[in-house]
Residue, then its C-alpha position, 0 to 999 in steps of 0.5 A: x868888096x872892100x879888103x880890109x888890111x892887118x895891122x901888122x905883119x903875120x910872121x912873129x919875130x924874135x927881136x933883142x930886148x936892147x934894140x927895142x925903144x920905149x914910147x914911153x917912160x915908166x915910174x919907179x914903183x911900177x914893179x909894185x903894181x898888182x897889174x905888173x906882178x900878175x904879168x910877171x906871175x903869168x910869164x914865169x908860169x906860162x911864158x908870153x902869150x901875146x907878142x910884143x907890138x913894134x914897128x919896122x926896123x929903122x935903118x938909121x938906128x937899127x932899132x924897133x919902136x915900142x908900139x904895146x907891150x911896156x909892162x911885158x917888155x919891162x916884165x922879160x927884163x926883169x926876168x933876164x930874157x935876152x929877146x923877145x917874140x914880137x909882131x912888126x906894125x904896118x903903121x906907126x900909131x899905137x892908137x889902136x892897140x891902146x886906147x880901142x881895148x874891150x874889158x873882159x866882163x865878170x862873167x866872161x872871166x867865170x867862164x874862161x876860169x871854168x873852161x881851164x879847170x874843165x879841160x885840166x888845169x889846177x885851180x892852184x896853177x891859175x892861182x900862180x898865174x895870176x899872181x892872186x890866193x887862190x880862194x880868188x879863184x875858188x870864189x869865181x869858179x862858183x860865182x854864178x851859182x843860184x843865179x838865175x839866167x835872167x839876172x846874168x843877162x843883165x850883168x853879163x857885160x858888167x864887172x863886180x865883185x864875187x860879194x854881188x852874186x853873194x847878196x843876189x844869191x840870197x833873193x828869189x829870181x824875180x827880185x835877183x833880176x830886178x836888183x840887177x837892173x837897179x844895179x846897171x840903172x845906177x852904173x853902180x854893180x858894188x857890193x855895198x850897193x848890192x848888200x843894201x838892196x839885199x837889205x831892202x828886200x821884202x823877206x817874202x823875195x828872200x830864199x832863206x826860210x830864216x829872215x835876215x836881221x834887219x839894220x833899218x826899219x820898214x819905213x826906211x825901207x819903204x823910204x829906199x825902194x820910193x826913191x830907187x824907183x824915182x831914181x830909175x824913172x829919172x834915169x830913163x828921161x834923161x836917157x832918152x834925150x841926152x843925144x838932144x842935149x850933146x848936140x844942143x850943146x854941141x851946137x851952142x857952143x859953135x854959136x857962141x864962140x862965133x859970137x865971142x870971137x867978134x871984137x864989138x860983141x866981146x867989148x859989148x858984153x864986157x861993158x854992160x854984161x862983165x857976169x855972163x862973159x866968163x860963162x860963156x867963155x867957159x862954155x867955149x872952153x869945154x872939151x867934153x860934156x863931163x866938162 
């Protein structure tokens, strides 16, 4: 059986902030940021909760080197703190810790707020800690109320606005789980996306006994749900053959840039085909399939 080895070294160190080297460079607005004053809201009210990743101490310099932790690093200066608790890499790269991060979901937030208020701590506190009003957490705290379990599951590793639940709360569960779907179908969880199927809805799928006003017509409606659902049908062809397409692609390109690189080949094209030369030079060019 393969041991998998830790990235780093298990024993958290205290190290001075001086003797800490950035990877990095910061602009000058960076103190306004949202993202820099809830880390600075978090550590004044809970202290630092993730250690600081560095690399081993370079004899030469007597220094460590930055791996992750630049907003926090940036953050315990501001606050006046002469070191902090950081953890040494067994290697020199900072692949690993910035680009392979997983974004909490929506939903995981509603459970983690709910979780700390359950066990005792003050929807205010949490308010402080991340540095937002405190209606914010009120509103996530009853985010998924009269949403059916079905629903959630479709959403449950997407992130939107507490409005979504707001519009979906309004719908009976069948329809809530269909314009979830729709929704993830599109890569589009807003809450105007979401207020205009609301407003597309039949008011036979509403909960309300009250009907919404209506700011279109039927026809238009009608017009709405006929091109979602070509929409998604469209969605779901591309879907199953984009793996085919990548590798064509893929496969084209390698051909061409065979083809192109033979000085004969180019000189042919350029004299009798000058219009397909700078396509395909483009589609050599190409670094992803978004390109």
């Amino acid at each position: 059986m393969r041991v998998v080895s830790l990235g780093f070294l298990p024993k958290v160190i205290e190290v001075k902030l001086d003797n800490i080297l950035l990877t990095k460079k910061f602009s000058v607005t960076l103190n306004c940021t949202p993202k820099y004053r809830q880390v600075i809201a978090s550590l004044r009210s809970v202290g630092l909760i993730e250690p600081l990743i560095v690399t081993s101490l370079d004899r030469a310099c007597g220094k460590h080197l930055l791996l992750d932790g630049h907003l926090r690093l940036s953050a315990m200066r501001e606050l006046g703190a002469d070191s902090v608790a950081c953890l040494i890499s067994t290697d020199d790269e900072a692949y690993t810790y910035n680009k392979r991060v997983n974004r909490i979901s929506t939903i995981q937030e509603h459970v983690m707020i709910r979780r700390a208020v359950e066990r005792g701590v003050s929807p205010q506190r949490l308010a402080i800690a991340l540095a937002v009003d405190i209606s914010m957490i009120v509103s996530k705290l009853g985010l998924l109320e009269g949403i059916c379990s079905e629903a959630l599951h479709v959403l449950r590793d997407r992130e939107f606005a507490p409005g979504v639940t707001t519009a979906l709360r309004k719908m009976k569960p069948t329809r809530q789980i269909e314009c979830a779907e729709i929704m993830v179908s599109a890569n589009s969880t807003t809450v105007r996306y979401a207020r205009a199927l609301l407003a597309a809805t039949p008011d036979d799928m509403l909960k309300a006994a009250k009907k919404l006003k209506r700011l279109i017509s039927e026809e238009q409606i009608s017009q709405i749900e006929r091109e979602t659902a070509n929409l998604r049908s469209r969605y779901r062809i591309i879907e199953q053959t984009y793996g085919d397409d990548v590798l064509n692609v893929v496969v084209a390109r390698g051909y061409v840039s065979k083809l192109v690189a033979n000085v004969a080949v180019e000189n042919y094209l350029a004299k009798w085909h000058g219009e397909l030369l700078p396509e395909l030079r483009s589609l050599i060019s190409l670094n992803s399939i978004d390109d």
